[in-house]
N, CA, C and O atoms as a DFTB+ gen file, in Angstrom:
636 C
 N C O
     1  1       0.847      -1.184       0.000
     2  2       0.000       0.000       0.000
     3  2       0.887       1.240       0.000
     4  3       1.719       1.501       0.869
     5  1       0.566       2.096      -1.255
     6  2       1.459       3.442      -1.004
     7  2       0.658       4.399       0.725
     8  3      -0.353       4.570       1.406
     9  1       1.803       4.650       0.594
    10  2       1.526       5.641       2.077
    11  2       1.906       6.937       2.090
    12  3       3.043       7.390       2.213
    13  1       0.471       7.730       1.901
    14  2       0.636       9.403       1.958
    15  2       0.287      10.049       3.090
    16  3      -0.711      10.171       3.800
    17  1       1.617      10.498       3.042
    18  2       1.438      10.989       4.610
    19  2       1.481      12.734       4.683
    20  3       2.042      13.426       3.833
    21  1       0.978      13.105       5.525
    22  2       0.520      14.669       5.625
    23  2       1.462      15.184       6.938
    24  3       1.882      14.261       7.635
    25  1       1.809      16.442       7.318
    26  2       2.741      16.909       7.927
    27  2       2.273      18.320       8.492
    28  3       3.331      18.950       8.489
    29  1       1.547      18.948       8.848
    30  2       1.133      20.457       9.262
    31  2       1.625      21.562       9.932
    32  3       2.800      21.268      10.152
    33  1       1.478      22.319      10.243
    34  2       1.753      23.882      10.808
    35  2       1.795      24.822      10.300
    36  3       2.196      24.798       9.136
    37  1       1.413      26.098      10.893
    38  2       1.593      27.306      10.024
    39  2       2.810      27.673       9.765
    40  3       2.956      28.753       9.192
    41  1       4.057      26.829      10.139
    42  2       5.036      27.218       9.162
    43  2       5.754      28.781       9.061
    44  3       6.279      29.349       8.103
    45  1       5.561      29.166      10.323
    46  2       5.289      31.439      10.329
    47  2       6.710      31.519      11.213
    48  3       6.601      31.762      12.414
    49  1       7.824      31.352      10.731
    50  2       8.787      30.747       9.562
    51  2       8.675      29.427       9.833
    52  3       8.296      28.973      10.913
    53  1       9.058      28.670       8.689
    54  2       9.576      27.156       8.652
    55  2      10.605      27.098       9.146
    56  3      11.591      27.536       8.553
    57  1      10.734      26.295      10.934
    58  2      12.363      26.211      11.414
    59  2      13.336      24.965      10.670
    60  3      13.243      24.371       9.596
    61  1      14.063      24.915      11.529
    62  2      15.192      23.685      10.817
    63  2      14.601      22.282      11.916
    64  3      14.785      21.123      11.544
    65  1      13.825      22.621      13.400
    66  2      13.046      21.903      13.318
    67  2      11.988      21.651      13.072
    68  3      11.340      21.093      13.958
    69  1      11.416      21.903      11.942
    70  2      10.543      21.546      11.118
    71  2      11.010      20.532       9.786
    72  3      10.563      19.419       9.511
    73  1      12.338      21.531       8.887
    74  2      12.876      20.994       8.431
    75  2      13.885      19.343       8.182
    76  3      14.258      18.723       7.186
    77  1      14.041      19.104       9.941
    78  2      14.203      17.852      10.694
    79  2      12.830      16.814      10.690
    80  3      13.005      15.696      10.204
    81  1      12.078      17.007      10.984
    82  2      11.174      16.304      10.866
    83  2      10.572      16.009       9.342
    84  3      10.056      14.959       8.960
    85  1      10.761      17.108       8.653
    86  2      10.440      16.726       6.956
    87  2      11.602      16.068       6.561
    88  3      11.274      15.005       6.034
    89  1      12.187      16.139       6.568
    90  2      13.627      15.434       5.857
    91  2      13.212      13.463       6.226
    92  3      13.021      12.566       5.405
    93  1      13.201      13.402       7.808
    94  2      13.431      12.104       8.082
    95  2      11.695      11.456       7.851
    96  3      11.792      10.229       7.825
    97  1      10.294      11.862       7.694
    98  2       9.243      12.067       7.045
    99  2       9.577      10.984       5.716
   100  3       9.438       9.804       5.393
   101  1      10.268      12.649       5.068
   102  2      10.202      12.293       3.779
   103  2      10.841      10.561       3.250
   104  3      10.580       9.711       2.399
   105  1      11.806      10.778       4.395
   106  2      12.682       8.724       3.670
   107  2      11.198       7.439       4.883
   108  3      10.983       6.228       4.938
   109  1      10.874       8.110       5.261
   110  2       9.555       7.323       5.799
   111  2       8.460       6.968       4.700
   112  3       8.034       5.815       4.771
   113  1       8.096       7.530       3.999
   114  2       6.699       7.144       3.273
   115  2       6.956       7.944       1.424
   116  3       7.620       8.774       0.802
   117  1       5.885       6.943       1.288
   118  2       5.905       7.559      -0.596
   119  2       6.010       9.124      -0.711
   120  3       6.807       9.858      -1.295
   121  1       5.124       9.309      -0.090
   122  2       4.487      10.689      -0.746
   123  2       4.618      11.761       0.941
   124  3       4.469      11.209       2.031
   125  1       4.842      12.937       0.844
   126  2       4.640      13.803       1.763
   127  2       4.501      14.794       1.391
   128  3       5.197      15.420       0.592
   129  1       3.155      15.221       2.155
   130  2       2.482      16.701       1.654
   131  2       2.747      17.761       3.204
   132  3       2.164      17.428       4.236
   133  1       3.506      18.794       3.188
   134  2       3.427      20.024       4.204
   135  2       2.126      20.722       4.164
   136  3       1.668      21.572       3.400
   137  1       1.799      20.296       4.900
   138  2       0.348      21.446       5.083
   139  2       0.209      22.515       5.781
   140  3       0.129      22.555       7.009
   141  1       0.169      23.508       4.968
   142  2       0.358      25.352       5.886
   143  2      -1.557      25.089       6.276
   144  3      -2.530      24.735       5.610
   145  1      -1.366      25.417       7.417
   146  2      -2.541      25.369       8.044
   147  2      -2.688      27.117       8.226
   148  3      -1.798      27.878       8.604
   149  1      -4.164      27.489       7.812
   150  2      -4.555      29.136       7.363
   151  2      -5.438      28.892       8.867
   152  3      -6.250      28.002       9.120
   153  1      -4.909      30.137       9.833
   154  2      -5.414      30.075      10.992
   155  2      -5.637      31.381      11.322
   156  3      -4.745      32.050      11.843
   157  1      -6.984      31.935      11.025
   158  2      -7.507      32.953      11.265
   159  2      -7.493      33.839      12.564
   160  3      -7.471      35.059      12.724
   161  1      -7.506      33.195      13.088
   162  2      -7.268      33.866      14.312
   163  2      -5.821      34.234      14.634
   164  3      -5.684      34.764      15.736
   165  1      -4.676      34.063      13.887
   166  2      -3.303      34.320      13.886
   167  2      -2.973      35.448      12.784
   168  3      -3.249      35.436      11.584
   169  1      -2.189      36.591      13.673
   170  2      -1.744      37.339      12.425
   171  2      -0.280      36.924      12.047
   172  3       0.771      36.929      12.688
   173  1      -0.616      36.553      10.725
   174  2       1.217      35.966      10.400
   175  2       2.004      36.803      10.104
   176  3       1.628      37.929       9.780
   177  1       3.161      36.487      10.141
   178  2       4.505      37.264      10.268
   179  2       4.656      37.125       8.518
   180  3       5.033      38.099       7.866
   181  1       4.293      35.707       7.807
   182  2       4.974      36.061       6.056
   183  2       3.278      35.784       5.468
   184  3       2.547      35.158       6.236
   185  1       2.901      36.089       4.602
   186  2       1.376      35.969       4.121
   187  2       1.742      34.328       3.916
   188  3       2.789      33.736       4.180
   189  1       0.441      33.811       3.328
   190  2       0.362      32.440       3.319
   191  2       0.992      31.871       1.665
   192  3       1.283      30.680       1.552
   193  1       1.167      32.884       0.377
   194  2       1.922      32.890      -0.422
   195  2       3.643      32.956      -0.338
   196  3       4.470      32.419      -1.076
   197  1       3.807      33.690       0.663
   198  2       5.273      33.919       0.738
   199  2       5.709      32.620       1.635
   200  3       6.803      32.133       1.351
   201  1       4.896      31.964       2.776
   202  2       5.265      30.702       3.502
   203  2       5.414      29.288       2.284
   204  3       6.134      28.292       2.213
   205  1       4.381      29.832       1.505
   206  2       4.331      28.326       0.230
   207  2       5.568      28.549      -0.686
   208  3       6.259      27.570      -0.969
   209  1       5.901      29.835      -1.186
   210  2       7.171      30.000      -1.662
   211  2       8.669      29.635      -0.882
   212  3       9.687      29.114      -1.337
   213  1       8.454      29.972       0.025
   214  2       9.625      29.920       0.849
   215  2       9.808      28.123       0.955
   216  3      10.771      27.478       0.540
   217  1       8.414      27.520       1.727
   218  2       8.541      25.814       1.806
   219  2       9.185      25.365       1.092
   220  3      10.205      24.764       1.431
   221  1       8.735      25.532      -0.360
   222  2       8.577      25.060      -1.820
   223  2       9.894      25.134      -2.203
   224  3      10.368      24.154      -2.778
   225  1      10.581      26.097      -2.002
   226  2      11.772      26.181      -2.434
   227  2      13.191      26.185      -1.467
   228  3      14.310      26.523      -1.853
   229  1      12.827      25.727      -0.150
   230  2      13.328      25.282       0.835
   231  2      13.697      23.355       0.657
   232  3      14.692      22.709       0.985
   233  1      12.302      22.902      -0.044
   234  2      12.247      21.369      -0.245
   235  2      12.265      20.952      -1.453
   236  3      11.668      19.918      -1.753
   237  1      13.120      21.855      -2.588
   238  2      13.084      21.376      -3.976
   239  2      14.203      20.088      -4.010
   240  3      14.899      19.672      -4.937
   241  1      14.118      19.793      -3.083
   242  2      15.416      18.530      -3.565
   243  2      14.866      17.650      -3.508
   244  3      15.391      16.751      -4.166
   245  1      13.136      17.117      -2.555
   246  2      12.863      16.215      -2.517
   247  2      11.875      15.779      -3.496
   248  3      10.910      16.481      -3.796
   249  1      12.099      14.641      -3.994
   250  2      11.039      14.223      -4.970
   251  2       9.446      13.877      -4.574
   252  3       8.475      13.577      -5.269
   253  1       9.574      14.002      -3.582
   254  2       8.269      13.099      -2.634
   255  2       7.748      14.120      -1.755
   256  3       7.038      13.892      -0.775
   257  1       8.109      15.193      -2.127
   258  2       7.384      16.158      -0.658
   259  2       6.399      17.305      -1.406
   260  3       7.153      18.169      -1.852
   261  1       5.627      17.487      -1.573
   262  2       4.739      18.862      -2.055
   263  2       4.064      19.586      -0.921
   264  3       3.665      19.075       0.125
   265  1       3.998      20.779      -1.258
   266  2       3.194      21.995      -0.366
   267  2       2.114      22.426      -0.234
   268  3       2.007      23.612      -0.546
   269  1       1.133      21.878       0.152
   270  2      -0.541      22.701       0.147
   271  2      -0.749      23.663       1.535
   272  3       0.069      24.056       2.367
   273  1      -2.101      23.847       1.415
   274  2      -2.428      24.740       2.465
   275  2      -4.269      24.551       2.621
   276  3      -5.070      24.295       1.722
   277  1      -4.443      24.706       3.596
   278  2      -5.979      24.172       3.719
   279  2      -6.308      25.483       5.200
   280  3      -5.469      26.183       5.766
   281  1      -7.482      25.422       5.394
   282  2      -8.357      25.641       6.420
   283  2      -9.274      24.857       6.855
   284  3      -9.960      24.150       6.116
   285  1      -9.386      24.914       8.261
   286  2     -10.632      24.515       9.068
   287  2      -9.841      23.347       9.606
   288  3      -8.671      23.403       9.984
   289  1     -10.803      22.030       9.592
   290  2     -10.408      20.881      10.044
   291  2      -8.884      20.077       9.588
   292  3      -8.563      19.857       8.420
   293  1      -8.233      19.789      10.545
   294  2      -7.510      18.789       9.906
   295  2      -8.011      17.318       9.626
   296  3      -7.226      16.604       9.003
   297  1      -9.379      16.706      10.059
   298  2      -9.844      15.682       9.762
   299  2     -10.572      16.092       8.471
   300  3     -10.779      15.174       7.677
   301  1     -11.022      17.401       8.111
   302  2     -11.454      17.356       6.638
   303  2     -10.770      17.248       5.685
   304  3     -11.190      16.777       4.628
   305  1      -9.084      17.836       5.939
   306  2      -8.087      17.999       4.880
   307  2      -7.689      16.345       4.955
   308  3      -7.743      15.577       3.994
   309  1      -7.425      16.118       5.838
   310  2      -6.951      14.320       5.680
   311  2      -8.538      13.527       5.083
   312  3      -8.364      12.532       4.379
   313  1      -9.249      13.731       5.214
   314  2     -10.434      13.084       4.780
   315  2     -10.778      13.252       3.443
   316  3     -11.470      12.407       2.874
   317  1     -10.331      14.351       2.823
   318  2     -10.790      14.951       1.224
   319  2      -9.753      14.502       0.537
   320  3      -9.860      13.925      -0.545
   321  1      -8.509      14.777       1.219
   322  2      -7.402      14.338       0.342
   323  2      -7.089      12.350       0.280
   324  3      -6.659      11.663      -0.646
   325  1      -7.406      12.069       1.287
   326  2      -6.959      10.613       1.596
   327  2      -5.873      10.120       1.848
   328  3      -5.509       9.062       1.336
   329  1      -5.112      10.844       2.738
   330  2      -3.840      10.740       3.613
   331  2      -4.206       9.488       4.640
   332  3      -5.161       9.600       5.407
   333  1      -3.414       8.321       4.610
   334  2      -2.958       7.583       5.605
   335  2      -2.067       7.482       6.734
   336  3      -1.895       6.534       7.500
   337  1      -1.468       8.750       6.703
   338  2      -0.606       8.868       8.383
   339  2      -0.887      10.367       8.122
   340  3      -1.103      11.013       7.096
   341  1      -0.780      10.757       9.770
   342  2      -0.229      12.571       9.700
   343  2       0.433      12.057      10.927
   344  3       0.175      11.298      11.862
   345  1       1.589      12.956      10.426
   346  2       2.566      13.150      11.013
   347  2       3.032      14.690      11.794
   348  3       3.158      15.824      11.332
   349  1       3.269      13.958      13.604
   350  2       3.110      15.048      14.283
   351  2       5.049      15.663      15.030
   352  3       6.062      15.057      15.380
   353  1       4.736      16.769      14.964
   354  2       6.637      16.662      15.546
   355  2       6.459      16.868      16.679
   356  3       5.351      17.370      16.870
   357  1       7.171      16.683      17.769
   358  2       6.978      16.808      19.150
   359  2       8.449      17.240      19.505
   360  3       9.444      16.777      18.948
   361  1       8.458      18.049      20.359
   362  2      10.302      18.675      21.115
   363  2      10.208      18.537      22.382
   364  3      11.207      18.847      23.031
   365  1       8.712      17.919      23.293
   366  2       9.278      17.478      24.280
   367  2       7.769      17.220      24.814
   368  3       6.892      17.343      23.960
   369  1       7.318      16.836      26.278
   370  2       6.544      16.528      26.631
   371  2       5.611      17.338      26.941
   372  3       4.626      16.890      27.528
   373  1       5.707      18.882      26.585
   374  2       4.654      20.131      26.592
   375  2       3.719      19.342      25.392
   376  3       2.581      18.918      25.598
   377  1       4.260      19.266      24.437
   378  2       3.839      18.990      22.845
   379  2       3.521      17.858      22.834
   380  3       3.185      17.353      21.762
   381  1       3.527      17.198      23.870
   382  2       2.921      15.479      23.887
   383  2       2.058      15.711      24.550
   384  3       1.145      14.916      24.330
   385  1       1.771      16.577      25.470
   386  2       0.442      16.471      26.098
   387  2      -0.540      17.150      25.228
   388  3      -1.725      16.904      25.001
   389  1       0.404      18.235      24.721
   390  2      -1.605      19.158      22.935
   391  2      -1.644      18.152      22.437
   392  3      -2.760      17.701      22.179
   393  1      -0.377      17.328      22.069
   394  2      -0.750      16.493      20.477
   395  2      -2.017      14.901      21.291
   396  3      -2.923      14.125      20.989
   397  1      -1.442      15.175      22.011
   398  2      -2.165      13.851      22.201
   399  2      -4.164      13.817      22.348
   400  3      -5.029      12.973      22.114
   401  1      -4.152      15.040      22.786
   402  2      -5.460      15.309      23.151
   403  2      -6.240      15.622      21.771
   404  3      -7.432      15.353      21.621
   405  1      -5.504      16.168      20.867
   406  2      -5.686      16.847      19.572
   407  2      -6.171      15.321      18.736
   408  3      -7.293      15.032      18.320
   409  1      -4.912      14.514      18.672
   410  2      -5.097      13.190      18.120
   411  2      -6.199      12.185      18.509
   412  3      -6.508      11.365      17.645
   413  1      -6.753      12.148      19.548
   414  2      -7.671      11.787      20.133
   415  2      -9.225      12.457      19.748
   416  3     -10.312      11.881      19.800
   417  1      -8.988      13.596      19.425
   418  2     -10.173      13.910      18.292
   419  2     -10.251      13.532      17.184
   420  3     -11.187      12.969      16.616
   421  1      -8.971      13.916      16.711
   422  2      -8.683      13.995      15.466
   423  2      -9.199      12.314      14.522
   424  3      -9.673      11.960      13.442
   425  1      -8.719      11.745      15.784
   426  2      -9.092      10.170      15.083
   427  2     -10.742       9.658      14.733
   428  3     -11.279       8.999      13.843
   429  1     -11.355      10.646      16.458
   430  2     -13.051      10.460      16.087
   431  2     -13.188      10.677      14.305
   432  3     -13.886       9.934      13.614
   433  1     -12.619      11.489      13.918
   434  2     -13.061      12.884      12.781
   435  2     -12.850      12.025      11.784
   436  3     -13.673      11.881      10.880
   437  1     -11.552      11.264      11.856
   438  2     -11.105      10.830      10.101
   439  2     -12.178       9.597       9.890
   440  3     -12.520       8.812      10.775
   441  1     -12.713       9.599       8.287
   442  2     -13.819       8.871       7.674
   443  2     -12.600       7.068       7.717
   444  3     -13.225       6.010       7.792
   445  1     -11.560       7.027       7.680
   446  2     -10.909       5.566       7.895
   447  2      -9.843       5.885       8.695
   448  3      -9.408       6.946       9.143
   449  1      -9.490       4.638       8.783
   450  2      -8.136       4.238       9.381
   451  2      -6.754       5.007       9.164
   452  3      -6.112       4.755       8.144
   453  1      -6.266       5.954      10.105
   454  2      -5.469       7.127       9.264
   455  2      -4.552       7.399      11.020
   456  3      -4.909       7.728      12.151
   457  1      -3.598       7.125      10.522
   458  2      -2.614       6.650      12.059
   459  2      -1.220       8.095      11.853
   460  3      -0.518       8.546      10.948
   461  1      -1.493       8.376      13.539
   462  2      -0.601       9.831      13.884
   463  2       0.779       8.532      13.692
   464  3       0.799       7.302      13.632
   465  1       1.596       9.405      13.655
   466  2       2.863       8.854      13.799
   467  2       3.588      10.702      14.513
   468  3       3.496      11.759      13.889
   469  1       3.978      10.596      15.352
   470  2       5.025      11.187      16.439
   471  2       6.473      11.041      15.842
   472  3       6.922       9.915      15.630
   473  1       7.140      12.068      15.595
   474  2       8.170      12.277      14.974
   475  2       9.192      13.358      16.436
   476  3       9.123      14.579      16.292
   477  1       9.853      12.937      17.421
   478  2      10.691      13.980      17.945
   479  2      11.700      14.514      17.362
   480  3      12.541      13.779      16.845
   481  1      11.846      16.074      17.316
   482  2      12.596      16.463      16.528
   483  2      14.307      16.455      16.994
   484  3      14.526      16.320      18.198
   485  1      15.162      16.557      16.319
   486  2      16.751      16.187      16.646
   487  2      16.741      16.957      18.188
   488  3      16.120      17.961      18.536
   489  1      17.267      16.463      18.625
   490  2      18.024      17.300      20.457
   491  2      18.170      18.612      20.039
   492  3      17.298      19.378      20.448
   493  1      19.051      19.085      19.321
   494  2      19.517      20.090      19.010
   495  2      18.144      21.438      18.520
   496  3      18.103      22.619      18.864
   497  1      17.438      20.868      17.871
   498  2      16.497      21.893      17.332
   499  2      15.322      21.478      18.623
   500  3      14.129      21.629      18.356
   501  1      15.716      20.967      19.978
   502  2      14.075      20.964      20.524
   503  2      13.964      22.102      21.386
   504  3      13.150      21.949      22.297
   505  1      14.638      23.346      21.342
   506  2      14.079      24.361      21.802
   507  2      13.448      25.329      20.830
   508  3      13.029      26.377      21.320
   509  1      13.328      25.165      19.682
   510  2      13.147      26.214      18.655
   511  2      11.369      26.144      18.617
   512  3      10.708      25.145      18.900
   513  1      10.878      27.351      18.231
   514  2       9.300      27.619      18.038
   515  2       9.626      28.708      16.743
   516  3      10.736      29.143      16.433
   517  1       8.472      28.972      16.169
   518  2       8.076      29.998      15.226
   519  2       8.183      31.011      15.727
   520  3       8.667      32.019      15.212
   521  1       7.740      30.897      16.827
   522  2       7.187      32.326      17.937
   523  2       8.176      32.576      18.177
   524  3       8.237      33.797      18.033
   525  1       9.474      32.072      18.603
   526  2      10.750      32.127      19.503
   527  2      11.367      32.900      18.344
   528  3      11.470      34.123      18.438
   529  1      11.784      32.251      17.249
   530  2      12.390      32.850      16.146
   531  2      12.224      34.396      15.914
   532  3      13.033      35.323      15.951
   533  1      10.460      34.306      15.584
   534  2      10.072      35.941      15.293
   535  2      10.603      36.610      16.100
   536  3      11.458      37.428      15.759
   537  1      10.234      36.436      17.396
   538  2      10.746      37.365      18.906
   539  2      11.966      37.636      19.091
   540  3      12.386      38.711      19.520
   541  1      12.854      36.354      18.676
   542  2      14.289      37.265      18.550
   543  2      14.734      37.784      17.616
   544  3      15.582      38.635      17.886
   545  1      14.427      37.571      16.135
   546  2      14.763      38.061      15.717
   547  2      13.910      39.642      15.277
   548  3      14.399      40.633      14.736
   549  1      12.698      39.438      15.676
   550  2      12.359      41.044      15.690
   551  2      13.143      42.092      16.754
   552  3      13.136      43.322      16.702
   553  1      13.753      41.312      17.634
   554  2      14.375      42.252      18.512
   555  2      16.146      42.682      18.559
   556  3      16.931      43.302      19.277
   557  1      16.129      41.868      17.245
   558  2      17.714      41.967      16.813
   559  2      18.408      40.718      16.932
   560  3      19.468      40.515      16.341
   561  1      18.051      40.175      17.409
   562  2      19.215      38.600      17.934
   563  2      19.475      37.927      16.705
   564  3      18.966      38.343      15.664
   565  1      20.424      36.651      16.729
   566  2      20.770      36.410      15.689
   567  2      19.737      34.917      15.806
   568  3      19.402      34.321      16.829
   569  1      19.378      34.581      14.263
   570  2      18.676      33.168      14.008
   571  2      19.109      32.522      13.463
   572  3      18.401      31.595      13.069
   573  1      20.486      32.542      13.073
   574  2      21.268      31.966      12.038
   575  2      21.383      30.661      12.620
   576  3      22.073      30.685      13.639
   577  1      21.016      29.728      12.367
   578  2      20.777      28.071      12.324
   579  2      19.536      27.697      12.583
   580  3      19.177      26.549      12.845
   581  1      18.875      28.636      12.517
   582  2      17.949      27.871      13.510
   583  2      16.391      28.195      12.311
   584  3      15.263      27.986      12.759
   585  1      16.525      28.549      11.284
   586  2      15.980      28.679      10.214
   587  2      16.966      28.108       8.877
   588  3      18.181      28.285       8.793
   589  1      16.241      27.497       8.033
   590  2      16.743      27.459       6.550
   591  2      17.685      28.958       6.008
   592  3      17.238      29.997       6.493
   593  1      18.637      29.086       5.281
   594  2      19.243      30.018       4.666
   595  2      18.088      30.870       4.137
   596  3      18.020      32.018       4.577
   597  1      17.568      30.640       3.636
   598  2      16.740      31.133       2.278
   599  2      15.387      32.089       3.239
   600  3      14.931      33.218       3.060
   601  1      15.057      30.967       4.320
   602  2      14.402      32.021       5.028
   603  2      14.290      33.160       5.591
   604  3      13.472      34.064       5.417
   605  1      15.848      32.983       6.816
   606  2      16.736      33.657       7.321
   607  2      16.723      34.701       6.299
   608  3      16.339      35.773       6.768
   609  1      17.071      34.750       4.827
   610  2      17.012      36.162       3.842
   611  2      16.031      37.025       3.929
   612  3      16.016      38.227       4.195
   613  1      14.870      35.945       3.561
   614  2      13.706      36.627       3.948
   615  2      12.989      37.375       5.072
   616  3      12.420      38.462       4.978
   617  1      13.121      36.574       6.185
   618  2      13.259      37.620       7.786
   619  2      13.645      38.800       7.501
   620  3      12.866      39.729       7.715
   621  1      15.438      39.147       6.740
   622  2      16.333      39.844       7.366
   623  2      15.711      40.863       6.492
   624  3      15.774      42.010       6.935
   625  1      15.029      40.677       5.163
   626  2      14.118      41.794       3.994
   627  2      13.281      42.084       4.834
   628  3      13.435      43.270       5.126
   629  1      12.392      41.593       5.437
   630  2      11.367      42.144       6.396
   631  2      11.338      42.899       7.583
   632  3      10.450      43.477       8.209
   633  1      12.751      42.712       7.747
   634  2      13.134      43.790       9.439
   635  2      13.193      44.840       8.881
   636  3      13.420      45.867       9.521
């Protein structure tokens, strides 16, 4: 059975742990789709075009990974599309206690059989957040590793 597996977050920048978890994802299963999740109630730091550009061309090496973006449910986007795993990253046991409660809906929701798989991200990247990134680097600090190159450019156009 091919296995398409789905991957989410708003991505408001894509860190390198994010990038950690897509990489080792990607040699996991056929197919992997990043899903920028459009979350209204969040004002983002890059519009939801400039996050799909940036992904997109952050992950052109992989043959198996593509970029969408959805709203609302994640049991509707896994349900319409027909994803058999989503895949969750976790950096420590804060993120095991949302994901787990989340997954536990999430499973009521999906129309079949469609299994989380828990991905911890490398030691090294498990302090990093989106939020953390913006905050320092809106306040001057340096982010250099802790984002993709290509992003990091993009930040530094936006300060």
């Amino acid at each position: 059975m091919k296995t398409t597996a789905l991957y989410t977050g708003s991505f408001d920048p894509l860190t390198n742990g994010h990038l950690n978890i897509i990489r080792r994802a990607a040699r996991l299963y056929d197919e992997l789709t990043v899903g920028i999740i459009v979350n209204p109630q969040k004002k983002p730091y890059f519009t939801l075009e400039e996050r799909r550009e940036m992904i997109s061309e952050t992950l052109k090496e992989f043959d198996n990974v593509k970029v969408e973006h959805f709203e609302g449910l994640l049991a509707d986007f896994v349900n319409s599309k027909g994803f058999n795993v989503v895949v969750r990253g976790l950096r420590g046991v804060g993120d095991f206690e949302n994901e787990i409660h989340m997954e536990h809906m999430n499973a009521r929701l999906f129309d079949k059989k469609v299994e989380t798989v828990f991905l911890m991200t490398d030691p090294a990247f498990s302090f990093i957040s989106s939020s953390m990134v913006k905050e320092v680097h809106s306040l001057g600090g340096s982010v250099e590793g802790l984002v993709p190159d290509n992003i990091l450019k993009r930040m530094d156009e936006k300060r």
